[in-house]
C-alpha positions as CSV (number, residue, x, y, z in Angstrom):
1,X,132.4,-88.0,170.2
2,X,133.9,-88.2,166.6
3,X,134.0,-84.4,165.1
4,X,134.6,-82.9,168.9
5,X,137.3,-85.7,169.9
6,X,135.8,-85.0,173.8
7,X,138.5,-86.4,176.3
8,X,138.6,-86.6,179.7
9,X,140.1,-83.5,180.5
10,X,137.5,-81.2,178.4
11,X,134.9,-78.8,179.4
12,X,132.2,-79.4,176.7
13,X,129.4,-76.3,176.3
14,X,126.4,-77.8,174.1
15,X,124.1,-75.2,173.2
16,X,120.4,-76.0,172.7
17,X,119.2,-78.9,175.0
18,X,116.5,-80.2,172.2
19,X,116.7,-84.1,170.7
20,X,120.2,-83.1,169.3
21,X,121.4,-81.3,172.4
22,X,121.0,-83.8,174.8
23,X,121.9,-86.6,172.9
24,X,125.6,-83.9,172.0
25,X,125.2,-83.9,176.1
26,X,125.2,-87.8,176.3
27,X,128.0,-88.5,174.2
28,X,130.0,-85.7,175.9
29,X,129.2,-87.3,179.2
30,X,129.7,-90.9,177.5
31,X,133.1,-89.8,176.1
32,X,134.2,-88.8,179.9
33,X,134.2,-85.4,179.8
34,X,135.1,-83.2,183.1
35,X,132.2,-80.9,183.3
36,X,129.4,-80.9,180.5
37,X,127.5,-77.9,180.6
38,X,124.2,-77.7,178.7
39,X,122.8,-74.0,178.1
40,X,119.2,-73.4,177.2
41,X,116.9,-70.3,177.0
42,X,114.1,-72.7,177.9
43,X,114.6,-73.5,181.6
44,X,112.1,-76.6,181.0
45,X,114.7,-78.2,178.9
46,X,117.7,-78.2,180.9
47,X,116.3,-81.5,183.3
48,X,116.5,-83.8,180.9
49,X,120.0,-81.9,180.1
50,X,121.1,-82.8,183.7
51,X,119.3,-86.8,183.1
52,X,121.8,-87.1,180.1
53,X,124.7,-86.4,181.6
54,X,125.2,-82.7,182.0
55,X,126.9,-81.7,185.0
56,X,125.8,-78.1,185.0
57,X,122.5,-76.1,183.4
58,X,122.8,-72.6,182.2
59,X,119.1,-70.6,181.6
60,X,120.5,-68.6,179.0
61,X,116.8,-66.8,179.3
62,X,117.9,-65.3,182.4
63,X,121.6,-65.0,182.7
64,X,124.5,-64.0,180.4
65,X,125.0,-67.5,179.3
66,X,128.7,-66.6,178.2
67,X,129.9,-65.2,181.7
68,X,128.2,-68.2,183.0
69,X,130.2,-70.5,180.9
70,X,133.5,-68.5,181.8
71,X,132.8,-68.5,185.4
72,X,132.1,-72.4,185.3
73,X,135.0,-73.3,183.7
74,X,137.1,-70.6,184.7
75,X,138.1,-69.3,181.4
76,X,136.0,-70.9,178.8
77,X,135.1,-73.9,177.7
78,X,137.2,-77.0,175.4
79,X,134.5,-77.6,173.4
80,X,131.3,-75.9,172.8
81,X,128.3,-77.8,170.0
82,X,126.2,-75.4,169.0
83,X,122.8,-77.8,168.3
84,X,120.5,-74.7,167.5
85,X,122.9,-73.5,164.2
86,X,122.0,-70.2,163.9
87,X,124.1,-67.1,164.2
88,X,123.1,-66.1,167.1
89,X,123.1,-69.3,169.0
90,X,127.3,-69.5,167.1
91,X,128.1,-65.9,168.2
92,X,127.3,-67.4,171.6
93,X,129.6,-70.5,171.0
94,X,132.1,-68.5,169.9
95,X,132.3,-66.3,173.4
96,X,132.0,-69.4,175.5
97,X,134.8,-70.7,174.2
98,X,138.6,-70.7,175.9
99,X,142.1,-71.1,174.1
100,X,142.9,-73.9,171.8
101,X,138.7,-74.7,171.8
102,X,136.7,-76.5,169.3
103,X,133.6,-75.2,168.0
104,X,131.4,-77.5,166.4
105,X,128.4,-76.7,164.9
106,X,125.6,-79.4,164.5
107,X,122.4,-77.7,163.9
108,X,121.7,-76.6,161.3
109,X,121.2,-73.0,160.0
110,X,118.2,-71.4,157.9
111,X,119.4,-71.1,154.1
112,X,121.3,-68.1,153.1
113,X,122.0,-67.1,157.0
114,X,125.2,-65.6,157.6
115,X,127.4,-64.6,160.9
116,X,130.4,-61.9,161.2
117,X,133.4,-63.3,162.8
118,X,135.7,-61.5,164.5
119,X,138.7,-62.2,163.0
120,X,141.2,-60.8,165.8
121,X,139.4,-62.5,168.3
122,X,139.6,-65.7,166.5
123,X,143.3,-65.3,165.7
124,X,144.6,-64.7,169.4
125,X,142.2,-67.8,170.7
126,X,143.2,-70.4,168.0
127,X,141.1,-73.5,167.9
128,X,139.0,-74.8,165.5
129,X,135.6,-74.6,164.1
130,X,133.9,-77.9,162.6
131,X,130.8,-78.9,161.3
132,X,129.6,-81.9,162.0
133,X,126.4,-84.1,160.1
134,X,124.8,-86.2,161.7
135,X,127.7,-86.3,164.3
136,X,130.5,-87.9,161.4
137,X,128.3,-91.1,162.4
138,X,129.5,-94.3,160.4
139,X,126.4,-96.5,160.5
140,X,128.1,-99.9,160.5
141,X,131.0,-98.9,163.9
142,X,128.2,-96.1,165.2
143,X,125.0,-97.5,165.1
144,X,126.0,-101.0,167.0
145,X,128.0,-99.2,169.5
146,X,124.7,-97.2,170.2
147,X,122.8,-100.3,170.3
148,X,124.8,-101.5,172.8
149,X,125.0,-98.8,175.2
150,X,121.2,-98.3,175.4
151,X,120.6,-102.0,176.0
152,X,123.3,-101.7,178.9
153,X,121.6,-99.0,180.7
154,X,124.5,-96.7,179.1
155,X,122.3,-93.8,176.9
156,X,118.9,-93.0,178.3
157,X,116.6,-92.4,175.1
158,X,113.7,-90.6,176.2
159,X,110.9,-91.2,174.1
160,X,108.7,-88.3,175.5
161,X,105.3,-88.1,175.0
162,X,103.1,-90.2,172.3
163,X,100.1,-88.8,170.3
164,X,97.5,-90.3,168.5
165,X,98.0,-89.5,165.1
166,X,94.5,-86.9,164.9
167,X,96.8,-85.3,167.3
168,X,100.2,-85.3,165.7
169,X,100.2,-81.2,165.2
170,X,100.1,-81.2,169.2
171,X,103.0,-83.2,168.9
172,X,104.9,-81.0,167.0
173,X,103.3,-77.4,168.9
174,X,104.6,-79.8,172.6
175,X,108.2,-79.9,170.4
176,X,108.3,-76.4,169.4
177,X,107.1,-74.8,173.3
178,X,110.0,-77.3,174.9
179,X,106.9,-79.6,176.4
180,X,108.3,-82.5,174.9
181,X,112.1,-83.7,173.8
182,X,110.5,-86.0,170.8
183,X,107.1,-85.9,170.5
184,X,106.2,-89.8,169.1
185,X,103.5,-90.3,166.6
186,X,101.4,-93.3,167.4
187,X,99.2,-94.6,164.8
């Protein structure tokens, strides 16, 4: 919502339909975009893409997620988040996106991992590329607002499934397979 500046009249791409995705795909939807299309190479993720708010699924395991994302928008996209932040999830973000875009990345990559940019390319599409942390959040304006969307039926927050603690590396083997959005610890 802040680093993206989403408005009414944007396509918005979010990449990676994990804990960060979606919740990249509710403020998207929150923040009133026109289409918000969540792209995944896990098809298991993208229905609790479409219960966040996106408005079209892309199985990025199946189908040139990039011609997808040009087709649906019919050029490329506003806005694309890349919530995975590596550099071949960016390279993506960087061909779904149409003139005048913003790319924001919000995962974050492995240490030392580098992409090659094309700088023509780049040049002749303009835009921007931003990084955002923690989504720019300002904890006293962010966190209230938050508050008060989820108690008004605004943001769904999906718990997913709980584990006893014994079991808290099936937790985290459930996060990693795309079983679960966030695995919960119960002890």
């Amino acid at each position: 919502m802040h680093t993206a500046e989403v408005g009414p009249a944007d396509d918005v791409v979010v990449i990676g339909c994990g804990g960060v995705g979606v919740a990249a795909v509710a403020g998207a939807a929150y923040a009133g975009a026109r289409r918000v299309i969540a792209v995944d190479t896990n098809p298991r993720k993208l229905p609790a893409a479409r219960r966040f708010g996106a408005t079209d699924v892309v199985d990025a395991g199946r189908t040139d997620a990039a011609e997808a994302v040009r087709e649906i928008t019919g050029g490329g996209a506003d806005v694309v988040i890349d919530a995975v932040g590596g550099s071949r999830t960016f390279g993506a973000a960087l061909a779904m996106r149409g003139p005048g875009s913003r790319v924001v990345m919000v995962g974050a990559p492995q240490p030392g991992e580098v992409t090659d940019l094309g700088l023509r390319q780049l040049f002749l599409t303009g835009g921007r590329i931003q990084v955002s942390i923690w989504g720019d959040c300002v904890a006293s304006r962010d966190i209230p607002l938050l508050a008060d969307l989820y108690l008004s039926g605004k943001l769904p927050l999906e718990v997913g499934e709980t584990f006893a603690f014994g079991a808290a590396a099936d937790g985290y083997h459930s996060l990693e397979a795309g079983e679960t959005l966030r695995p919960v610890v119960v002890f």
